[in-house]
N, C-alpha and C positions, 0 to 999 in steps of 0.2 A: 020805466026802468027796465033793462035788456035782464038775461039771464044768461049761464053759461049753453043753454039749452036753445035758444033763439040763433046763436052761430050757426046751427046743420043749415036753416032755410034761408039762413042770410048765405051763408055760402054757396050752395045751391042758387039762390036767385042771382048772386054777381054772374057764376058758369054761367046762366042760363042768360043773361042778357049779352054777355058776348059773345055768344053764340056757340056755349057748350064748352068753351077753353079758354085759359086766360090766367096769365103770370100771377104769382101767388101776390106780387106788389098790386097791381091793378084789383085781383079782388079785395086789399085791404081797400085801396083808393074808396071804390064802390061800396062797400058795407061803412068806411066815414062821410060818404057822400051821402048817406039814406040813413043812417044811425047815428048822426051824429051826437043829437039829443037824448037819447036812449043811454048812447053810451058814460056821457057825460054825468047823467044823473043816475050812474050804476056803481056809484061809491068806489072800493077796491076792486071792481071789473073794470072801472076805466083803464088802469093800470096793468091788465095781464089780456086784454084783448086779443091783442096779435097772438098770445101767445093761444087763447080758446080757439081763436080762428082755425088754427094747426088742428086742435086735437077732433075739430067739429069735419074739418077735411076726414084726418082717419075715420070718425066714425062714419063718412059718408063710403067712405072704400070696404069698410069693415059692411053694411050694408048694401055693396054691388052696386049703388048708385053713381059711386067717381072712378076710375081708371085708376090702377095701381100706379104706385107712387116711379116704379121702373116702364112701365109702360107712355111715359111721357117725357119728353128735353126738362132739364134740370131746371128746378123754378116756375115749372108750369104747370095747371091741374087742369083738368078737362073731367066731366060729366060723361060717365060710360055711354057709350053709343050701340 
């Protein structure tokens, strides 16, 4: 069963398999492609996913880890470099 806390590294791990950048659609695609199971058996987190996703982003920028949200084309995240 996932937690709201498991989104930073899942988020991080989609950046990092596409090599550091990658539309906010695509790193959903890839955290349903690897958690799907996870997800499914995380009661009422199945249902606000996308939205922890977002807030596991901020906290990766809030951390220096992801590129601020102006610093990238509209709908994309990237992994500070």
């Amino acid at each position: 069963m996932a937690t709201r806390q498991d989104f930073t590294s899942w988020v991080h791990d989609a950046l990092a398999e596409y090599g550091g950048e990658a539309s906010i659609v695509d790193v959903a695609k890839h955290i349903w492609a690897h958690h799907e199971t996870d997800l499914r058996a995380s009661r009422d987190l199945f249902y606000t996913w996308q939205y922890d996703m977002r807030w596991a982003a901020k906290r990766l920028r809030d951390e220096g880890r992801m590129a601020a949200a102006d610093a990238t084309p509209k709908g994309i995240w990237a992994l500070k470099r």
